[in-house]
Jmol script that loads the backbone (N, CA, C; Angstrom):
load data "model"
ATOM      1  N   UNK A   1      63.929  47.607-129.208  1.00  0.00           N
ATOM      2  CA  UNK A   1      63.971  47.629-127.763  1.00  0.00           C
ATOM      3  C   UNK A   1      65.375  48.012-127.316  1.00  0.00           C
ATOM      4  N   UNK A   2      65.136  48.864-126.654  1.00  0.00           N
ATOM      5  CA  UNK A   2      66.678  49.407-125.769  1.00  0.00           C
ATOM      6  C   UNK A   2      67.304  47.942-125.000  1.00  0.00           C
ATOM      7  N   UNK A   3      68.657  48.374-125.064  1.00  0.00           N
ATOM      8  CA  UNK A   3      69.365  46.950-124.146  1.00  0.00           C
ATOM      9  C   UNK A   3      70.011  47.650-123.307  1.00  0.00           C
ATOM     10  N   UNK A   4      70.455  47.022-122.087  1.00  0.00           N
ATOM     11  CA  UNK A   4      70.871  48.009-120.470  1.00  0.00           C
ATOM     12  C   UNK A   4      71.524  46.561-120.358  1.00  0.00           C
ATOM     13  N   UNK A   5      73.470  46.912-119.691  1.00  0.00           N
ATOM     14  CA  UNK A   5      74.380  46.272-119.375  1.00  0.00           C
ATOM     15  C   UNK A   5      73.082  46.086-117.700  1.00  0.00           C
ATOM     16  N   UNK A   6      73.701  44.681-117.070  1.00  0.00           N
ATOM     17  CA  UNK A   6      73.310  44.696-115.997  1.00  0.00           C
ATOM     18  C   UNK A   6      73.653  45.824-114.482  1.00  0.00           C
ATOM     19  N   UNK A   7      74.969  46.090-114.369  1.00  0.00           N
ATOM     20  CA  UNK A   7      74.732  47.415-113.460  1.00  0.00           C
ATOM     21  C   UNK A   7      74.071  48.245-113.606  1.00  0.00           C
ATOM     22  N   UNK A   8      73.745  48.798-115.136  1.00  0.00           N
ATOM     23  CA  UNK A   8      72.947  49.693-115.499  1.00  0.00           C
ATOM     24  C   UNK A   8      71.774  49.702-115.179  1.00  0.00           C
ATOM     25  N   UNK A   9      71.364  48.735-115.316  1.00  0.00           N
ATOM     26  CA  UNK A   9      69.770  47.772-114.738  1.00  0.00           C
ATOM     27  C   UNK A   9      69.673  47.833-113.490  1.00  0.00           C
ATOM     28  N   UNK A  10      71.002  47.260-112.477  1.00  0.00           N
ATOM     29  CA  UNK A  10      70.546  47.605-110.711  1.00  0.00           C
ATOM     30  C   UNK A  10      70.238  48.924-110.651  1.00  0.00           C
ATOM     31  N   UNK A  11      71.181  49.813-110.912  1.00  0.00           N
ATOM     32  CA  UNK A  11      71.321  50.972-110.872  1.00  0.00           C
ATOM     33  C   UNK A  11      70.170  51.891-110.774  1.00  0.00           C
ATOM     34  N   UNK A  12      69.279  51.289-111.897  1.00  0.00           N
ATOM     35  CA  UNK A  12      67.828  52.117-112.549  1.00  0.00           C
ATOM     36  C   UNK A  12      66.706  51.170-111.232  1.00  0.00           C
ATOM     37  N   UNK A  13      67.307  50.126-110.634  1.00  0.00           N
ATOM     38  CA  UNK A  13      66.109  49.271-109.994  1.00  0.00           C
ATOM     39  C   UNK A  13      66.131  50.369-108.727  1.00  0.00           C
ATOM     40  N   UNK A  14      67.572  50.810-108.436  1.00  0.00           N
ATOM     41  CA  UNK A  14      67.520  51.443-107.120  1.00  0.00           C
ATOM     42  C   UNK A  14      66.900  52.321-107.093  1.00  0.00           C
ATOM     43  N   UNK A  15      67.043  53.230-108.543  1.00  0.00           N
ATOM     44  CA  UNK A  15      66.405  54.456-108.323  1.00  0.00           C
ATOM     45  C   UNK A  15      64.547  54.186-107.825  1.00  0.00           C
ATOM     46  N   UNK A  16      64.376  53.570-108.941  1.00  0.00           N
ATOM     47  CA  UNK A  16      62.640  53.260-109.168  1.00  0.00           C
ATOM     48  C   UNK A  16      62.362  52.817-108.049  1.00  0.00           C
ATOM     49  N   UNK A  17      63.145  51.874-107.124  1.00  0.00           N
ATOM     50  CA  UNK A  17      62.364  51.607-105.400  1.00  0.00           C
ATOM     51  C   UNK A  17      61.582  53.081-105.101  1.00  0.00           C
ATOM     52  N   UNK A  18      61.270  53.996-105.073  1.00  0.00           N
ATOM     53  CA  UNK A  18      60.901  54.998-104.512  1.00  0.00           C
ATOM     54  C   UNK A  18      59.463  54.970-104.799  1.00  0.00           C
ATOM     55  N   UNK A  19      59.634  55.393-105.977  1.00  0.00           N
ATOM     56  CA  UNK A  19      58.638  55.935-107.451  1.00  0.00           C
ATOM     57  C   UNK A  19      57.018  55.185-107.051  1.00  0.00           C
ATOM     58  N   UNK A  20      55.973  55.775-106.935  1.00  0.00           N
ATOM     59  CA  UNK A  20      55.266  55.583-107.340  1.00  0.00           C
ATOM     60  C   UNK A  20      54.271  55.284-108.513  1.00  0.00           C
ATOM     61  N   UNK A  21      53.829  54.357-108.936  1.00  0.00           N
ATOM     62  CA  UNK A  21      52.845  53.882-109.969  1.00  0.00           C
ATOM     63  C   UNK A  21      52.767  55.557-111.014  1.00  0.00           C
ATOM     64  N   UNK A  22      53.116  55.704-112.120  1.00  0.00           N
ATOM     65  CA  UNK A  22      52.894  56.960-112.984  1.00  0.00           C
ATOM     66  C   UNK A  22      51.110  56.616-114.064  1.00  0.00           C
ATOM     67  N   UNK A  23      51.513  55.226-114.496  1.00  0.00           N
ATOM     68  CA  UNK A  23      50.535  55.111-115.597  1.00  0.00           C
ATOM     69  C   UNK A  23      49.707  53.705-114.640  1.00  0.00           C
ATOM     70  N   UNK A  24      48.492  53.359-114.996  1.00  0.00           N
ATOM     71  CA  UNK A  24      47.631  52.305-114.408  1.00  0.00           C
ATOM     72  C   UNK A  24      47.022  51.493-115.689  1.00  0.00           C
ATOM     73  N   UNK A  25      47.192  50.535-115.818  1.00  0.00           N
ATOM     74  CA  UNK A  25      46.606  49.664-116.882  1.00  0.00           C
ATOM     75  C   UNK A  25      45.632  48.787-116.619  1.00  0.00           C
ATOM     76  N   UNK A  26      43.762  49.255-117.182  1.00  0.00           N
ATOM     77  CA  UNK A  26      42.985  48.678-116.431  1.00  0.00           C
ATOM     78  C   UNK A  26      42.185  47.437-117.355  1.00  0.00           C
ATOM     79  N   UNK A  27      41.191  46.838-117.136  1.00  0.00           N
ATOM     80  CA  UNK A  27      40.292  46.283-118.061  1.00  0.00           C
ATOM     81  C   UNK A  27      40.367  46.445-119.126  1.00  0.00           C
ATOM     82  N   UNK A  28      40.470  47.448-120.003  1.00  0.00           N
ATOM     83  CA  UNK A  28      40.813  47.569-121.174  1.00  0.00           C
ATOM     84  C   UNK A  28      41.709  47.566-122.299  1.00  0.00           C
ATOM     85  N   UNK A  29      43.132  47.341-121.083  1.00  0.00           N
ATOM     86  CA  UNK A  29      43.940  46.569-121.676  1.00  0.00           C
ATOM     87  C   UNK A  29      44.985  47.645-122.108  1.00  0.00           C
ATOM     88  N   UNK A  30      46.198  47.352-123.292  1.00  0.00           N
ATOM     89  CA  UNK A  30      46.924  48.554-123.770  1.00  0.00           C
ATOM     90  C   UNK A  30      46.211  48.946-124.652  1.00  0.00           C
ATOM     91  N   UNK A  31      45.379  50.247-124.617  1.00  0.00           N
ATOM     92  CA  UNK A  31      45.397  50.627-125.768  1.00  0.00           C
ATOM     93  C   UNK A  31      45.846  51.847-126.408  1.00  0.00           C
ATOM     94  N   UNK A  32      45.936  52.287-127.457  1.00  0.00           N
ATOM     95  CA  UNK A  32      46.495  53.483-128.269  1.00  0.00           C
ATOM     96  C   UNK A  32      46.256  54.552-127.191  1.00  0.00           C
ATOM     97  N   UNK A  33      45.788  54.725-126.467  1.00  0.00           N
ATOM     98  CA  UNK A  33      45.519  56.346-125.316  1.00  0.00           C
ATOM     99  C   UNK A  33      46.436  55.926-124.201  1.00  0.00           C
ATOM    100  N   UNK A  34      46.729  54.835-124.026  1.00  0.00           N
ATOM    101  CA  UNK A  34      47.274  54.248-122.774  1.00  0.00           C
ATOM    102  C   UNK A  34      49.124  54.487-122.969  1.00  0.00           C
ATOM    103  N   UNK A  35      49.279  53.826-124.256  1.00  0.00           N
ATOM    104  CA  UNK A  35      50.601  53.663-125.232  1.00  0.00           C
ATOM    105  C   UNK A  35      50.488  55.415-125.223  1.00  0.00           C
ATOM    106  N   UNK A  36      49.858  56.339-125.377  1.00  0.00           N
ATOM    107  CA  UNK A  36      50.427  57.729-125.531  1.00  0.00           C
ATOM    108  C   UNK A  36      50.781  58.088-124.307  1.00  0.00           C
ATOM    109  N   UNK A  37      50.321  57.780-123.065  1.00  0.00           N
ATOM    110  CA  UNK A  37      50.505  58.289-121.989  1.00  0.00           C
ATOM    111  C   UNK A  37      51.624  57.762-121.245  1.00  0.00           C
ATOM    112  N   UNK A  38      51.693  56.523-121.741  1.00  0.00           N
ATOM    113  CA  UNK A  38      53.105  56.208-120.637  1.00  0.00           C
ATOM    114  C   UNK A  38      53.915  56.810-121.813  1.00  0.00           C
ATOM    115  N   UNK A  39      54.447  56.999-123.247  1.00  0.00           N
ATOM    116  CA  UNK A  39      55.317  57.460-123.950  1.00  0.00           C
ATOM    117  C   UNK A  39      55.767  59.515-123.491  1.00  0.00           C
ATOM    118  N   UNK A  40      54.176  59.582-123.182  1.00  0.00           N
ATOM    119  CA  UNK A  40      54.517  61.379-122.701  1.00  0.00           C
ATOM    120  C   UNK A  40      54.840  60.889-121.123  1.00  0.00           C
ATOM    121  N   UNK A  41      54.436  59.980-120.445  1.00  0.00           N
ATOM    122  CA  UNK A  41      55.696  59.764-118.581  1.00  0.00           C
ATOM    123  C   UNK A  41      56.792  59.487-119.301  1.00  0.00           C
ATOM    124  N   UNK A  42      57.083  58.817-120.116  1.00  0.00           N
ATOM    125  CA  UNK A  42      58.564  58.540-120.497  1.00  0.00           C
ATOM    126  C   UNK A  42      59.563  59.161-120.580  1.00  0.00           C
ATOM    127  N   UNK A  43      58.818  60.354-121.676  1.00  0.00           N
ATOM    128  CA  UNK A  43      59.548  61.605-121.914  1.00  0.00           C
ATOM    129  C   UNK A  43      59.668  62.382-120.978  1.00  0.00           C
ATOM    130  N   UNK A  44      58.624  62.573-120.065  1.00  0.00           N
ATOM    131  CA  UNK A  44      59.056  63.324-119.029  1.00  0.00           C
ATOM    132  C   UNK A  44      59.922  63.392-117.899  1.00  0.00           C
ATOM    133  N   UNK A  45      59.631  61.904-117.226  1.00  0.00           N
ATOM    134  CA  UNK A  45      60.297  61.220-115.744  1.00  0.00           C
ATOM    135  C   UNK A  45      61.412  60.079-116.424  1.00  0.00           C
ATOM    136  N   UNK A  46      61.405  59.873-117.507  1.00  0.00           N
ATOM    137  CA  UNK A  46      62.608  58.735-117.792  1.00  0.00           C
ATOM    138  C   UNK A  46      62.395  56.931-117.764  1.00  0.00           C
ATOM    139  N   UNK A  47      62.452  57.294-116.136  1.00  0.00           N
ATOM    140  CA  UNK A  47      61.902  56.382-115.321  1.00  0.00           C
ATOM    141  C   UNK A  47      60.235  56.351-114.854  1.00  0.00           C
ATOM    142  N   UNK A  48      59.782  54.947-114.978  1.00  0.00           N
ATOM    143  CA  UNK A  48      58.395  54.979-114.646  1.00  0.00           C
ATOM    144  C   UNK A  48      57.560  53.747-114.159  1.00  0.00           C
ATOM    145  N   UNK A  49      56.870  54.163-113.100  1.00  0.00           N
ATOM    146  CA  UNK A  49      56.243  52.716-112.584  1.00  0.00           C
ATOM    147  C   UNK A  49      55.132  52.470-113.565  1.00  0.00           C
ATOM    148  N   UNK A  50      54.620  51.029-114.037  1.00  0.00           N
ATOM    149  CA  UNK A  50      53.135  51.099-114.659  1.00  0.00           C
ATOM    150  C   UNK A  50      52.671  50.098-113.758  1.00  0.00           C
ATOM    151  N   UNK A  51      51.020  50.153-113.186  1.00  0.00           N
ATOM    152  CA  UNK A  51      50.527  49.072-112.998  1.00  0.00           C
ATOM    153  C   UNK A  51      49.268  48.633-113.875  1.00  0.00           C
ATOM    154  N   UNK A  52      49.757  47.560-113.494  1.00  0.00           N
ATOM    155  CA  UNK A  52      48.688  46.593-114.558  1.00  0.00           C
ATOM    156  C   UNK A  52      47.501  45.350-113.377  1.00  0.00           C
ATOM    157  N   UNK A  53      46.797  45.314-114.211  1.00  0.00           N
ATOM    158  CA  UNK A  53      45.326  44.504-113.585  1.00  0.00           C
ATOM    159  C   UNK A  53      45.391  43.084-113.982  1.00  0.00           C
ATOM    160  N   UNK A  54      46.258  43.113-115.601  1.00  0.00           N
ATOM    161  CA  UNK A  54      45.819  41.519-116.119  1.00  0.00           C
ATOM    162  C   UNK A  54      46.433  40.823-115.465  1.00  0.00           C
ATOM    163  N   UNK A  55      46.697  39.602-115.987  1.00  0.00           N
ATOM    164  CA  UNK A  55      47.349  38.173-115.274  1.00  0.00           C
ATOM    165  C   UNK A  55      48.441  38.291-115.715  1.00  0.00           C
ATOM    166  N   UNK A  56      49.772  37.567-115.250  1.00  0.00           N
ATOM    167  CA  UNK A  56      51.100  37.511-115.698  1.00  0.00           C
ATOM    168  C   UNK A  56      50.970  37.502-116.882  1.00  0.00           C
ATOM    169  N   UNK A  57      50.767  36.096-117.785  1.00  0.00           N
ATOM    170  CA  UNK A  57      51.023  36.422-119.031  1.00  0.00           C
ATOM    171  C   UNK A  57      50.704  37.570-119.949  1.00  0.00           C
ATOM    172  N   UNK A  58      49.829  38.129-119.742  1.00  0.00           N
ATOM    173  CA  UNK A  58      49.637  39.405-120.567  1.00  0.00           C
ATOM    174  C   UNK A  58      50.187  40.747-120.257  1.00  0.00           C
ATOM    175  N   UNK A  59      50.725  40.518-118.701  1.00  0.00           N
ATOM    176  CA  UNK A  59      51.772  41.454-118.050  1.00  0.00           C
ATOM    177  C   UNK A  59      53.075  41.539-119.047  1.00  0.00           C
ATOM    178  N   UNK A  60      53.310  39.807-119.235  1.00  0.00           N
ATOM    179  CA  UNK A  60      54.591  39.566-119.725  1.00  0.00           C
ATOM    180  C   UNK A  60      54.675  40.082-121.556  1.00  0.00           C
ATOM    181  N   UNK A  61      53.326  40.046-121.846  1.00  0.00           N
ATOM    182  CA  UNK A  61      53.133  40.393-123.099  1.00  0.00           C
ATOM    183  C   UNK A  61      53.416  42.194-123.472  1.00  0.00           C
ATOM    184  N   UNK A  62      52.486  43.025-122.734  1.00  0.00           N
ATOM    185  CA  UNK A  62      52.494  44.291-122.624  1.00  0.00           C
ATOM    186  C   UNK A  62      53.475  44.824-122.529  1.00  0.00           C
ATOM    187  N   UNK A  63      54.706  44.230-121.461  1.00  0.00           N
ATOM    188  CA  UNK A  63      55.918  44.802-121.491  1.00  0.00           C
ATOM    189  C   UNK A  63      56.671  44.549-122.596  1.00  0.00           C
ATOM    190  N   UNK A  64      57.161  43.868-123.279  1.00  0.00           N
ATOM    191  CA  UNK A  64      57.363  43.860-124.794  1.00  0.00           C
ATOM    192  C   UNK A  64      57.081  44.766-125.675  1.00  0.00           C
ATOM    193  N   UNK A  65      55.564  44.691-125.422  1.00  0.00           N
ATOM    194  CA  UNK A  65      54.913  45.805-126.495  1.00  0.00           C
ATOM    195  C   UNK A  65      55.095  46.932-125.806  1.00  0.00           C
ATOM    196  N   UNK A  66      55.148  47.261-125.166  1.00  0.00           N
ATOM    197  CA  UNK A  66      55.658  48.509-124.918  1.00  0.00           C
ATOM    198  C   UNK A  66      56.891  49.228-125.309  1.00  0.00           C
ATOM    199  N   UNK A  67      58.308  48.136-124.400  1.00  0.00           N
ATOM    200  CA  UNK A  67      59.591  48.258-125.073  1.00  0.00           C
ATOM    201  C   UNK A  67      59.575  48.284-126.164  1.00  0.00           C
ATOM    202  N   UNK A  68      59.415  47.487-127.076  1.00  0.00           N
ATOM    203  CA  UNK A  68      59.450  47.878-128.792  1.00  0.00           C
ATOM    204  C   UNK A  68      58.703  49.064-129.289  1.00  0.00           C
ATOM    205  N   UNK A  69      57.177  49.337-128.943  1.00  0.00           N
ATOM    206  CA  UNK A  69      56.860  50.285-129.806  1.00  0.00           C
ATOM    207  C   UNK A  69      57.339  51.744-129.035  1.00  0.00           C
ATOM    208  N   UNK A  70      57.854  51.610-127.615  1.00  0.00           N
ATOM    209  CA  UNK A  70      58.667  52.932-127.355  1.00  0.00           C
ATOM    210  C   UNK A  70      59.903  53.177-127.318  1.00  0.00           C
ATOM    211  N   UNK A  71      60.293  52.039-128.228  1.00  0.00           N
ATOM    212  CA  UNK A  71      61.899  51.473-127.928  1.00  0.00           C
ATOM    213  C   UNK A  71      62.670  52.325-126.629  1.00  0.00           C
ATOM    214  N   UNK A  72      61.982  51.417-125.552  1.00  0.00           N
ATOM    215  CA  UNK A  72      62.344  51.729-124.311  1.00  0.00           C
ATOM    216  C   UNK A  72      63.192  50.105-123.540  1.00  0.00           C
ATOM    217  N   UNK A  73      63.798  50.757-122.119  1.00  0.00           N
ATOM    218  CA  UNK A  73      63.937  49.072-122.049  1.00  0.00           C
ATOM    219  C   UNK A  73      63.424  48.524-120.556  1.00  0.00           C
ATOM    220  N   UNK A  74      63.434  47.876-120.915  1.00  0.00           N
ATOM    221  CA  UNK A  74      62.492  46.586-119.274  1.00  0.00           C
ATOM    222  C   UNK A  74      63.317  46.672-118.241  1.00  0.00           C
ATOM    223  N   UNK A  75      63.268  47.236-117.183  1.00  0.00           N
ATOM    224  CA  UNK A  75      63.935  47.487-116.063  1.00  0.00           C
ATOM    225  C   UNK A  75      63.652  46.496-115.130  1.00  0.00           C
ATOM    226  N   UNK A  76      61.976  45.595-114.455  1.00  0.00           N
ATOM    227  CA  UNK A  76      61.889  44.727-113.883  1.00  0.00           C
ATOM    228  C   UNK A  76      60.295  44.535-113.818  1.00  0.00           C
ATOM    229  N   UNK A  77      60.248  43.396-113.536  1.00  0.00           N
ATOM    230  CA  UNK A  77      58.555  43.250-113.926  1.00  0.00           C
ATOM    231  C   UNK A  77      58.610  42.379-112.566  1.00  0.00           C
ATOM    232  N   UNK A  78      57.898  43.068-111.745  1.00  0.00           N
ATOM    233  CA  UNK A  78      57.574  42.076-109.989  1.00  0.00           C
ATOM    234  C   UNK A  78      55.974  42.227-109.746  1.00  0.00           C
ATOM    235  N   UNK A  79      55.774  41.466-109.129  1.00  0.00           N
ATOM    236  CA  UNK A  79      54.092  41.416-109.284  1.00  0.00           C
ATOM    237  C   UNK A  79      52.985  42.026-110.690  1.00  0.00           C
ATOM    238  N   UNK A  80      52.624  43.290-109.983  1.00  0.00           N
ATOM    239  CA  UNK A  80      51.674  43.795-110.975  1.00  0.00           C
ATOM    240  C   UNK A  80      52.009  44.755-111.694  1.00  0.00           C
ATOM    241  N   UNK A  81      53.913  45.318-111.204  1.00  0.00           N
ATOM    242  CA  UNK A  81      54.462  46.523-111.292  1.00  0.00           C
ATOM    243  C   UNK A  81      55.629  46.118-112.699  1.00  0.00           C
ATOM    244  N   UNK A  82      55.272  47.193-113.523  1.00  0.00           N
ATOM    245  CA  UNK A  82      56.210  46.951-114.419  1.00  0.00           C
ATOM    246  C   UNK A  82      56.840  48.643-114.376  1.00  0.00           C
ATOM    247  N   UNK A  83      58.600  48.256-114.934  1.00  0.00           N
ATOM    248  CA  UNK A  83      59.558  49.463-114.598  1.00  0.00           C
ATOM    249  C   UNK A  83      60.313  49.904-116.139  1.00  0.00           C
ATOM    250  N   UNK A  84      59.883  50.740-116.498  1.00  0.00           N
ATOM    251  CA  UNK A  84      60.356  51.070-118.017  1.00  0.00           C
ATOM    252  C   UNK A  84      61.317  52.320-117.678  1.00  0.00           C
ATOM    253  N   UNK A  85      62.470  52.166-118.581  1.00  0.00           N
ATOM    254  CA  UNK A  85      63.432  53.471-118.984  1.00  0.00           C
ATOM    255  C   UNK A  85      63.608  53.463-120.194  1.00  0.00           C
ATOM    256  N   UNK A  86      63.566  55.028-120.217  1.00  0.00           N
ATOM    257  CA  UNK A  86      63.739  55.660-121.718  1.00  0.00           C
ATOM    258  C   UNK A  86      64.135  56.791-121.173  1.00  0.00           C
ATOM    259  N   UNK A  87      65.782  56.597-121.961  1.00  0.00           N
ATOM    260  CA  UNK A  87      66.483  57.728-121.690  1.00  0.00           C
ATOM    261  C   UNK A  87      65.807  59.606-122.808  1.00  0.00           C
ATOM    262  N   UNK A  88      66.011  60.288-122.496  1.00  0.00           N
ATOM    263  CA  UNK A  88      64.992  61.127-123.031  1.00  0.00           C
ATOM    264  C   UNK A  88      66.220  62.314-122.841  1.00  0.00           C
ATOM    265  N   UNK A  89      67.410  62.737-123.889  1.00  0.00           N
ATOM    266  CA  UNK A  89      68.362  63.728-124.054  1.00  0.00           C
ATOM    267  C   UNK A  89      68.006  65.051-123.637  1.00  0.00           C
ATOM    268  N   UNK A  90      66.865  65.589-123.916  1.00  0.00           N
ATOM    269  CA  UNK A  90      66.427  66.742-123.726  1.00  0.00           C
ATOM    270  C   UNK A  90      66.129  67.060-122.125  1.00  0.00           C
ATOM    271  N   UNK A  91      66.029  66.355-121.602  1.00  0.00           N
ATOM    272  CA  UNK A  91      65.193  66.106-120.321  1.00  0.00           C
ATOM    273  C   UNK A  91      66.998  65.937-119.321  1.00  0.00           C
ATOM    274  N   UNK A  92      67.056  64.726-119.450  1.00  0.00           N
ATOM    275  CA  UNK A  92      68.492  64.038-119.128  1.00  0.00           C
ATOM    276  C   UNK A  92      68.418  64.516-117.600  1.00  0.00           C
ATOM    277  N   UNK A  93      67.865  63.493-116.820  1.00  0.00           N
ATOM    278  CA  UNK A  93      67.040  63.258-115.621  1.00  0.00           C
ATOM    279  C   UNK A  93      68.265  62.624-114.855  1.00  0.00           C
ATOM    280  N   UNK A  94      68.289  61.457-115.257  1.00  0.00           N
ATOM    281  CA  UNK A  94      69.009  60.439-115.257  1.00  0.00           C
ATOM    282  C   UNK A  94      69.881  59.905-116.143  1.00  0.00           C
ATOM    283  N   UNK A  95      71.267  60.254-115.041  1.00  0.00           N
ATOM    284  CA  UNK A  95      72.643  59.821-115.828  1.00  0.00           C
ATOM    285  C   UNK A  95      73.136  58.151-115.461  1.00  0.00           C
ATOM    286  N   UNK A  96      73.411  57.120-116.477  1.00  0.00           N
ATOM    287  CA  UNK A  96      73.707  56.412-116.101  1.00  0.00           C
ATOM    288  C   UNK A  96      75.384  55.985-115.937  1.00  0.00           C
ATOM    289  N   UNK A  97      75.673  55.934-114.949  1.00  0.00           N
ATOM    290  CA  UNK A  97      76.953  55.587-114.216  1.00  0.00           C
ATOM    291  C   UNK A  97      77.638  53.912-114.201  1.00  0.00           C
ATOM    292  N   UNK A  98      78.857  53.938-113.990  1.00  0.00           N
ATOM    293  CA  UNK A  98      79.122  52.760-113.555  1.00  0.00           C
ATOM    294  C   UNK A  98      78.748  52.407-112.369  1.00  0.00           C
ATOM    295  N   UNK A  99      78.670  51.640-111.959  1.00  0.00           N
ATOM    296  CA  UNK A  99      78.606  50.868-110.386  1.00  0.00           C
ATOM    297  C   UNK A  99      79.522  51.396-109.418  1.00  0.00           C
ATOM    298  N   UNK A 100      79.129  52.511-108.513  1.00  0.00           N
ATOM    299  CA  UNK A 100      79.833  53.353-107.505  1.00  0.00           C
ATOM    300  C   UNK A 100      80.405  52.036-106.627  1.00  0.00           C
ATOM    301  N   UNK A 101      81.436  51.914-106.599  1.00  0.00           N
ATOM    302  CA  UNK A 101      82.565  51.015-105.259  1.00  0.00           C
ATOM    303  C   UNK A 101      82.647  52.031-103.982  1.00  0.00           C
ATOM    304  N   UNK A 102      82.771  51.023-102.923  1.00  0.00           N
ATOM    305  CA  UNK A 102      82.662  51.091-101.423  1.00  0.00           C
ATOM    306  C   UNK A 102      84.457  51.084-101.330  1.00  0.00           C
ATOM    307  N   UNK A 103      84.523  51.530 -99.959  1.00  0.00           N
ATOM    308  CA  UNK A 103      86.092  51.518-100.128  1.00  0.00           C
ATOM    309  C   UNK A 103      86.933  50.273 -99.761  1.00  0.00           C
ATOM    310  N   UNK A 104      85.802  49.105 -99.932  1.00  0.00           N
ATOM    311  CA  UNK A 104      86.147  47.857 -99.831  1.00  0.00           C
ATOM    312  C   UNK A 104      86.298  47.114-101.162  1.00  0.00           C
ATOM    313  N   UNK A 105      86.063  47.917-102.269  1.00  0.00           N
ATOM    314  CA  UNK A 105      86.047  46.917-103.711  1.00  0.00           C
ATOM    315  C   UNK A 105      84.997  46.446-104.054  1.00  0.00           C
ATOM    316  N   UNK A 106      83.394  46.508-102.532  1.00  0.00           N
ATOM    317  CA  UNK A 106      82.716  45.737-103.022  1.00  0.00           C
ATOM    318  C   UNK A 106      81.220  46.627-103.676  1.00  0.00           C
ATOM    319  N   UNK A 107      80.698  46.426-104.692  1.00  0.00           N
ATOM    320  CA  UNK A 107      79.338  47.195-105.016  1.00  0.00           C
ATOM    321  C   UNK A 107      78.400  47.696-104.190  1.00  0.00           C
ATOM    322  N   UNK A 108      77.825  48.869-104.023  1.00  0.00           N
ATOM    323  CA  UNK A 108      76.780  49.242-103.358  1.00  0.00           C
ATOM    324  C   UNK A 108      75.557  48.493-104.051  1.00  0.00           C
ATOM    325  N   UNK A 109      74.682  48.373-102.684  1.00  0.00           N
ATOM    326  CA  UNK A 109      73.375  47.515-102.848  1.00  0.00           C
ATOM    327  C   UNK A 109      72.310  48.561-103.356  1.00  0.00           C
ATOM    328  N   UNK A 110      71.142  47.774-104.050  1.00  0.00           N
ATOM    329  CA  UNK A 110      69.963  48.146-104.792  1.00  0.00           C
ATOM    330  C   UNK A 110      69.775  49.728-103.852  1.00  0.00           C
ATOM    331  N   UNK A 111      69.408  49.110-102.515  1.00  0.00           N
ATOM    332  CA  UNK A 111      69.390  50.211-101.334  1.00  0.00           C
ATOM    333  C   UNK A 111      70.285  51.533-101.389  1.00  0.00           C
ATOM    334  N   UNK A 112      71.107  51.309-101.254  1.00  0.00           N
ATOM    335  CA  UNK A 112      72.244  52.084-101.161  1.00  0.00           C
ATOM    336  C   UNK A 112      72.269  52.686-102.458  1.00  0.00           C
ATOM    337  N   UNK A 113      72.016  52.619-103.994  1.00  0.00           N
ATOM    338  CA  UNK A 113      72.387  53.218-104.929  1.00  0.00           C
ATOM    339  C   UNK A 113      70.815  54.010-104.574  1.00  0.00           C
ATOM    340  N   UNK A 114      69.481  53.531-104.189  1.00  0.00           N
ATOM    341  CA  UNK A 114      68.343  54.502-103.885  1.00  0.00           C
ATOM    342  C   UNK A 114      68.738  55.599-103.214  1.00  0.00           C
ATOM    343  N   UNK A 115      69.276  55.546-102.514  1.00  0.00           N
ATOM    344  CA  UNK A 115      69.676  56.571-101.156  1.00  0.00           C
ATOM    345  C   UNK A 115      70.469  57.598-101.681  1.00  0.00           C
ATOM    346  N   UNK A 116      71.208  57.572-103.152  1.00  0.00           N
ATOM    347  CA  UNK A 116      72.368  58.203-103.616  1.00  0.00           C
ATOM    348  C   UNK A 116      71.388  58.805-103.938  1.00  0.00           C
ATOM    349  N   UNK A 117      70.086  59.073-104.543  1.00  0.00           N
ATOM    350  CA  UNK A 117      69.088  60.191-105.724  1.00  0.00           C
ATOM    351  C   UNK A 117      69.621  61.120-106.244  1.00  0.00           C
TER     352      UNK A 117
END
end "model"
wireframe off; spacefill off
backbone 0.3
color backbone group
């Protein structure tokens, strides 16, 4: 599983506020066709919304299995919406930066790093 310093993590939350749902996870759960398709959004968009149908815990489960078998990493899991990055060289969509400063010293918000695209 990929690991992301925490700015790195706001950073990727701001972007993904936008993003619409890429992959949908239904009744049937993860399976091997499901795992190919968010791995080809991965490669493509970087960044990616998934939604899911089950109950938390198996929300909480899936995202795991996902991160590991795409050694990708967990960006944020809020309701039904889970947020995966996988940086993808070829593609290189998304550069990750330090934490852009205001000319006050203080960090731009989740908001404010969205608005940068």
């Amino acid at each position: 599983m990929l690991s992301l310093t925490v700015p790195e993590r706001l950073a990727l939350k701001g972007r993904a506020h936008p993003l619409s749902p890429t992959v949908m996870i239904g009744n049937a759960g993860l399976t091997e066709s499901v795992l190919k398709e968010i791995a080809l959004a991965l490669k493509t968009h970087e960044l990616i919304k998934i939604r899911v149908t089950a109950e938390r815990p198996q929300r909480e489960q899936m995202l795991s299995v996902i991160c590991t078998q795409l050694n990708a990493a967990p960006i944020q899991h809020i309701g039904k919406i889970l947020v995966v990055y996988q940086p993808n060289p070829d593609a290189h969509k998304i550069e990750l930066k330090k934490m852009p400063r205001h000319k006050g010293k203080k960090p731009l918000t989740k908001k404010q790093l969205g608005n940068r695209g």
